[in-house]
Structure formats: C-alpha cells, structure tokens
C-alpha positions, 0 to 999 in steps of 0.5 A: 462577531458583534454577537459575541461583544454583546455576549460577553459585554451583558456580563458585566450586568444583570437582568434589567432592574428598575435602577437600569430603566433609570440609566437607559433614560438618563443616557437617551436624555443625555444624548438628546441634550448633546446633539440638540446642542450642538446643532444648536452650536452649528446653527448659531456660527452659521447665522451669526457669524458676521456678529462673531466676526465683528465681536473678534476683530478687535482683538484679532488685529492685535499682535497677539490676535494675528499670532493666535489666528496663524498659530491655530491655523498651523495646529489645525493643518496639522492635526488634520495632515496627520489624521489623514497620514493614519487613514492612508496607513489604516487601508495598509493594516492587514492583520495575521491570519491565525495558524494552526496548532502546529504552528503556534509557539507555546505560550505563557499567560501571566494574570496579575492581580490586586483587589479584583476579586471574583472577577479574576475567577471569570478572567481565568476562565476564559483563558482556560477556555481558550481554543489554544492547544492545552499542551501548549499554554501554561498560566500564571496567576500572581495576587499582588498582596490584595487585602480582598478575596482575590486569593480566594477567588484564585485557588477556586480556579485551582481547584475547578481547572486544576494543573492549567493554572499555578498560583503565586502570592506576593508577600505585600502590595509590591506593584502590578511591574513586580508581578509580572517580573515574578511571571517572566522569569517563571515563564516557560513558554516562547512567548508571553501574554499578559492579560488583566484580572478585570478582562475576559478574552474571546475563545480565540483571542490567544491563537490570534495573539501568538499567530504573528510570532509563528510567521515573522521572525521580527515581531517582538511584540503585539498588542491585543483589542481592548473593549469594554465590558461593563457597557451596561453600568454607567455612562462612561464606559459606553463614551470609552467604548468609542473612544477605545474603538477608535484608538485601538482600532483605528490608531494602532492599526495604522501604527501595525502598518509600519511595524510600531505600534507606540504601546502594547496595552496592559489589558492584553499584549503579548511578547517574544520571551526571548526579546524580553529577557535581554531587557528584563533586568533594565525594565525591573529597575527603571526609573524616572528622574532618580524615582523608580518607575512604578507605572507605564509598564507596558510602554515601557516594555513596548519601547524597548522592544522597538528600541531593539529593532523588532516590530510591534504589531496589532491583531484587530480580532485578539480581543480582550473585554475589561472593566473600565472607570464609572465615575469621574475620580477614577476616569481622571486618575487613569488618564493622569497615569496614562498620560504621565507614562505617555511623558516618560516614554516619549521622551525615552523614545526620542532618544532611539527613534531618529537613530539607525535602531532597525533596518527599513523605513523609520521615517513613519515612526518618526513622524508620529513621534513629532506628532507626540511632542507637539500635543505636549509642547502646545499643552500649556500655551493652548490651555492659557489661550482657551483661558484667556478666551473663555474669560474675554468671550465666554459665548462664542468661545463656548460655540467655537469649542462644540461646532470643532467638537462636531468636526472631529468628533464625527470621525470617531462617530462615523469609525465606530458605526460603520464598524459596529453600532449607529446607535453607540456611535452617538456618545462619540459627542458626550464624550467630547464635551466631556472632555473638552470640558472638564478632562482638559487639564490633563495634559498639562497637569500630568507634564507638571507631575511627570515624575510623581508615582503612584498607581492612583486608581489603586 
C-alpha cells in the first residue's frame, strides 16, 4: 500500500530538477533547525527550571496567576482525557471489508469543477479506471463556470472514455454547492460519491467506499482517507501529509466507532441518495445569519445525515490523493474556510445532538461535541493570555510553547511513522511551530468572521 502512495504521489512531480535538489536541502535544513530547537527547548526547561520558576512567581501569586495556573491545569487534563477517550475508540474502529460486485449498490460519482484544469482529465481517469463494475457506475462531471481550460480538459475525457462520463457546464461561477446540487438530483445511482477535480482515487477506493451501504442499512454516509498528492512541490504539503494522516486516520477513525463521524470531506465521501433527498432541498437553501451558506457544504450535509439518526462511517483503505495548499496565503484561507464552517455546524449540531435524534448510545457524540465547544470558548481568552505572556516574558514563554509542542506533537510523530514513514513522521514539529507561530489566529479570527462567505481560495 505504501508502494502505491508513493506511485501516485510521484505524480504530482517531475523527474528530479536542480530546483528539486534545492528543495530537498532546504527541507533536510529545515527539519535539522527544528529538532535542534527543540532539543534545545527540552534541555533549557530541565536545567533552568529553578530559574524560570523563581522568574514566574511573582506573578503566579497574583490572583490572576493562580486563575491561569488552575485554568491550564483543567485545559491540559482535559485535552489529555480526551485524546485518550479517541485512542480507546480507535482500538474499536474496524472498517468494512469490501463486497463483491454483486453486492455493491449502483453508484454515481459526482466531480465539480472550477479552474482545475488538466488535472480534472487525470481525476476522471482514475475513476474510470476503477475496479467498480462498469454497469454500475455512472459519472458526473459539472465545470463551474472556470475562465481555464477546465472545459477543455472534460470533453477530452469524453471523447477518450466515452459514455462512462456525462458532461454539465454551469452558465457562471455559481459555487462548488451549486454543482453538486446540479449532480444530485441527475444522479441515478443508490448511492453517490463526491470526488474533488484535484484528487486521484486508488483502483479500489470506490468499491471500498460503497461497501458499507451494501452490509448496514443504517449508514447514511462515509467518509473516504484524504492524502496528499503533490508531496514532492513544497514544504507544506509534507507538514499536511501528517497532519491529514492523523486527522483522518486516527481522529474519524475513532469517530467511525460510534457511528458519527463530524464531517465527510469534499475530497471524497460518499452518500445514501435516498438519505440525501429528504434534506436536499433544505441543504440548497442554507443560510447562516440571514446569508446563504455558500461554503462548508460537506459539513453541512454530514449534519443532517447524523441529524437523521443514520450513521457516518470511515473507510481507512478508500483513499483519495489531492492537491494541497503550497504557500501560506492559500494554507491560511483553507483553514479560515474549514474552521468558519466548523463554527456554523457546531452550532447547527447542538441543537440535535443532546436530543433523542437516533436510537442507541448518543453519549459518545456528545462528548466530542463539548470537546468542540470548549476549543472555541477558550479561543480568545487563551489568545489574550499567550499575548499577555509572550509580552511579559518573551523567553521562557517561547521554551514553555516548543517543550508542549514536543509533547504533543510526537503523538502525531510516532501516528504517522508506525503507520507509514520514520522519515515523514519528522515534519510533525515544523508543522507544529508553524502553527503555533504563525497559524495561531485562526480560531478566534474565524469566530469573529463567522458569517462572512466566500470560497477565498477561489
């Protein structure tokens, strides 16, 4: 299997170019900066702490002090209770084991579309080259108004594969919702797959996907394994490449085991149609403080799957490669959009969660929810005291942020390298002080924005 990542992530490169060699060396750099830092971090808090102590204390004893100190103390206990209530779920995670193709429901894959190119040909290839019995699978592609050569790169789909693939275009830019409106209701398939136009899906990501509609009744939904595909472009994607390992493989995976996972992702996620067309129509037409919603779309859908009582599950092996952001404008705006829909439907979903919504155990849900809420309570008041900190003691608060980074930080590491790479697993820590350092603002910047639209990396 790691074979195959490596297969498919070399296409998003080249052969080697001199401005390659450049990269490799930069990044090796990079990482060798990182770790001697924070070595240096671990070493500094262990032989000065006496120092720091005695630096603190005047402060520490201040009302305010003693409230920070019990606070941090909750918060840690917390995070850390938590992250040991995902791991005693992720032993339970088993994933569906793929049917034959008698079994497997007939399928609609929807691929929207805008300003994407040629790689929207290579998306459309890979489907068509999927293992999922071609009298089954129809295919859907709808270009979104792009000003490129998107449509292009779609009739030459056509004309290379023929009647596997019917072709939409939308009249303007109207919004990837839009187009998958457009996908839903031409959709004639059971169940219904989104796929991204930047991603590529393994040959038997589809099978994989649909296989838990054929054996429980109650799945609604599932949520496909995002990787990254241009591994070899820049540095960010290979901080992502552990940061989606984690998320997606250790986070829903725990979620899968209480039959809720929190959001099916745009990249790939698969539907029950039948379960979709009940809420269709109310999905179209969401808004968010009198605006219509015009991003956060699988979230959204997700919600009202659970909302429904049907389960959401994840298929570790159904696994989907896309393009991921390279320079920090584009990393910060996708994270603005994620996190601003992860606002919208937290608040959408406590309003059914603690409600009899399904039958079964519902405490599980619940539970990552309150999670949710108190990350998005404590945004702005633990902004103003890491702030306040940094101002009154820049040093030591700079040690005390990269020794927590270590902690944490190497639960990601030790994730990914037991599971894939030794190697990949190390830009867990770049990617930490990245974005402890320069990321931070995210939370609280998307809670003060929460109603603005807008695609922003579009």
């Amino acid at each position: 299997m790691k074979n195959s990542e490596n297969n498919l992530a070399s296409k998003a490169a080249p052969a080697v170019s001199n401005k390659q060699v450049k990269q490799q060396i930069l990044e090796l750099v990079v990482l060798t900066l990182t770790l001697t830092v924070l070595a240096g971090a671990i070493y500094f808090s262990i032989n000065y702490h006496a120092e720091i102590e005695k630096l603190h204390l005047s402060f520490l004893n201040t009302p305010w002090g003693k409230t920070l100190v019990v606070v941090t103390a909750v918060l840690f206990v917390l995070r850390l209770s938590f992250l040991l209530f995902n791991l005693a779920l992720y032993f339970f995670y088993k994933e569906t084991k793929m049917v034959g193709d008698e079994k497997l429901p007939s399928c609609t894959v929807i691929v929207p579309a805008y300003n994407e190119g040629e790689l929207v040909y290579h998306t459309l290839e890979s489907i068509v080259n999927s293992d999922y019995p071609a009298e089954k699978l129809e295919i859907i592609t709808v270009d979104d108004g792009s000003k490129d050569d998107t449509w292009f790169w779609m009739n030459k789909a056509k004309l290379a594969f023929g009647d596997r693939i019917m072709l939409h275009q939308q009249p303007k830019n109207m919004g990837k919702r839009h187009a998958l409106y457009y996908g839903f209701k031409k959709a004639k398939g059971d169940v219904v797959i989104t796929i991204d136009s930047d991603s590529i899906i393994e040959k038997h990501t589809l099978r994989s996907l649909n296989s838990p509609f054929a054996v429980n009744p109650q799945c609604g939904a599932v949520a496909g394994n995002v990787k990254v595909l241009n591994l070899k472009s820049a540095m960010i994607p290979k901080m992502l490449n552990v940061s989606f390992a984690f998320s997606f493989e250790f986070i829903r995976s725990a979620q899968s085991a209480l039959g809720s996972v929190f959001c099916t992702p745009g990249a790939l996620a698969a539907y029950r149609k039948s379960v979709v067309l009940i809420v269709l129509e109310n999905w179209m037409n969401q808004t968010f403080l009198g605006k219509p919603s015009d991003i956060g779309e699988d979230r959204a859908l997700t919600n009202m799957i659970l909302k429904q009582g049907y389960e959401v599950l994840f298929q570790k092996n159904a696994k989907v490669y896309t393009n991921t952001p390279e320079r920090y404008k584009n990393l910060y705006k996708m994270y603005i959009r994620w996190e601003r829909s992860n606002i919208r439907e937290t608040i959408m979903m406590s309003k059914f969660a603690f409600t009899d919504f399904r039958k079964g155990n519902k405490l599980g849900i619940r539970i990552i929810l309150i999670n949710q809420w108190i990350q998005l309570i404590f945004a702005f008041p633990l902004l103003l005291v890491m702030l306040t900190l940094f101002i009154m003691f820049p040093v030591t608060s700079i040690i005390t942020t990269l020794v927590g980074i270590v902690l944490f930080s190497s639960i990601q590491m030790l994730f990914f390298a037991q599971k894939h790479s030794v190697s990949g697993s190390l830009w867990a820590y770049p990617y930490s002080i990245f974005y402890a350092f320069s990321l931070f603002w995210i939370t609280p910047y998307s809670i003060a924005t929460a109603g603005k639209s807008g695609w922003l990396t579009r």
